[in-house]
N, C-alpha and C positions, 0 to 999 in steps of 0.2 A: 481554601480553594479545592476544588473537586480532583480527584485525578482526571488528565485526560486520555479519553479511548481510544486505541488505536487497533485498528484492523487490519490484522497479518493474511495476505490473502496467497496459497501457493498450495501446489497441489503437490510439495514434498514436505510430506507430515514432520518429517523432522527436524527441516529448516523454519517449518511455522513453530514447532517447538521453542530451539534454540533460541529462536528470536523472539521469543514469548517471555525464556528466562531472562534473556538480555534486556527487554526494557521494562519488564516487570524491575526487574533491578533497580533501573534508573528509575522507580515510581510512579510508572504508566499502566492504565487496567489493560489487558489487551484480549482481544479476541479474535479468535481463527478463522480461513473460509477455504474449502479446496477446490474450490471449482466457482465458473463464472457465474453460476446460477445465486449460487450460496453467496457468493460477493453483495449480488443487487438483494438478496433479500433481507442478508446480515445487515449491512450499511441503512436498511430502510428502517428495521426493525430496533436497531442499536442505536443511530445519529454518530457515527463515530466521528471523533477529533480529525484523525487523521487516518487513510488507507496506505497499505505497503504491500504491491503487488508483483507479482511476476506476470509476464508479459505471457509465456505458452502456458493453457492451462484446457482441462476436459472444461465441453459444456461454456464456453465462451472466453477466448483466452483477455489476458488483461487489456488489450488496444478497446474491444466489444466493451468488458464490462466499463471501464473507461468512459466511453461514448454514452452509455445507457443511464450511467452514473449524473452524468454532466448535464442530462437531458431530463433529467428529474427532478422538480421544483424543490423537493424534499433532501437531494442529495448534491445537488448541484454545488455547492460550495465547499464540499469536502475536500480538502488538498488528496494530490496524489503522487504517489514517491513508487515510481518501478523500479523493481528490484532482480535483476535479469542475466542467464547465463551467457547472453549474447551483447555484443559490441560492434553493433553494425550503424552506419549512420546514418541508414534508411529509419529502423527504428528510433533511432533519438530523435530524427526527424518527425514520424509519426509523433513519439510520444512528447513533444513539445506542440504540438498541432493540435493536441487534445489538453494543451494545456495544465503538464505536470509539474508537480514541485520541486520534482527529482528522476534520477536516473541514475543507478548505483549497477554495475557492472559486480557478479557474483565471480568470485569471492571478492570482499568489500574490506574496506578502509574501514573498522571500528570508530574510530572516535570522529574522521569524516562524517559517516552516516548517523551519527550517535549527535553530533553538534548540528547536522542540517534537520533534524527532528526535532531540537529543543527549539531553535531557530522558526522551526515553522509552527512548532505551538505557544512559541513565546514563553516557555519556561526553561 
């Protein structure tokens, strides 16, 4: 079986890093995006498994690329897991209204976030 792709989307180069080594680890291809623009083009360009986003970002923050995502016959089925420094429950509100797979409050439960990813790709 193929690996599957996941798309690290955040416009702090070194948490798309980290979390690059980290499920690289676990046996996932991943690829980066730092901005909103770069989300919808990667995602169109790539087909990824799955996105992992942050909510504030330049150039269209996650709630936008989000909506853009969902509304795109080509991307629309992509799960989405945000990944976010804030804990408000306006925004878990929002982002269940766009219909996400997750919401992981930064800094994050390791093997929480590590198990609702296997979970959502079934491996």
């Amino acid at each position: 079986m193929a690996e599957k792709l996941i798309l690290v989307a955040d416009d702090d180069r070194d948490l798309v890093t980290a979390l690059s080594i980290r499920l690289r680890a676990a046996g996932y291809e991943v690829v980066g995006a730092y901005d909103g623009v770069e989300v919808y083009e990667v995602a169109h360009e790539r087909k990824p498994d799955l996105v992992i986003m942050d909510i504030r970002m330049p150039a269209g923050g996650g709630f936008d690329s989000t909506d853009r995502l969902k509304h795109s016959l080509s991307t629309r089925s992509i799960p989405v897991i945000f990944l976010t420094a804030f804990d408000d429950e306006d925004m878990r509100e929002q982002a269940q209204s766009l219909g996400c797979a997750g919401y992981f409050r930064k800094p994050f439960d390791d093997v929480e976030f590590m198990d609702s990813i296997s979970k959502l790709l079934g491996s």
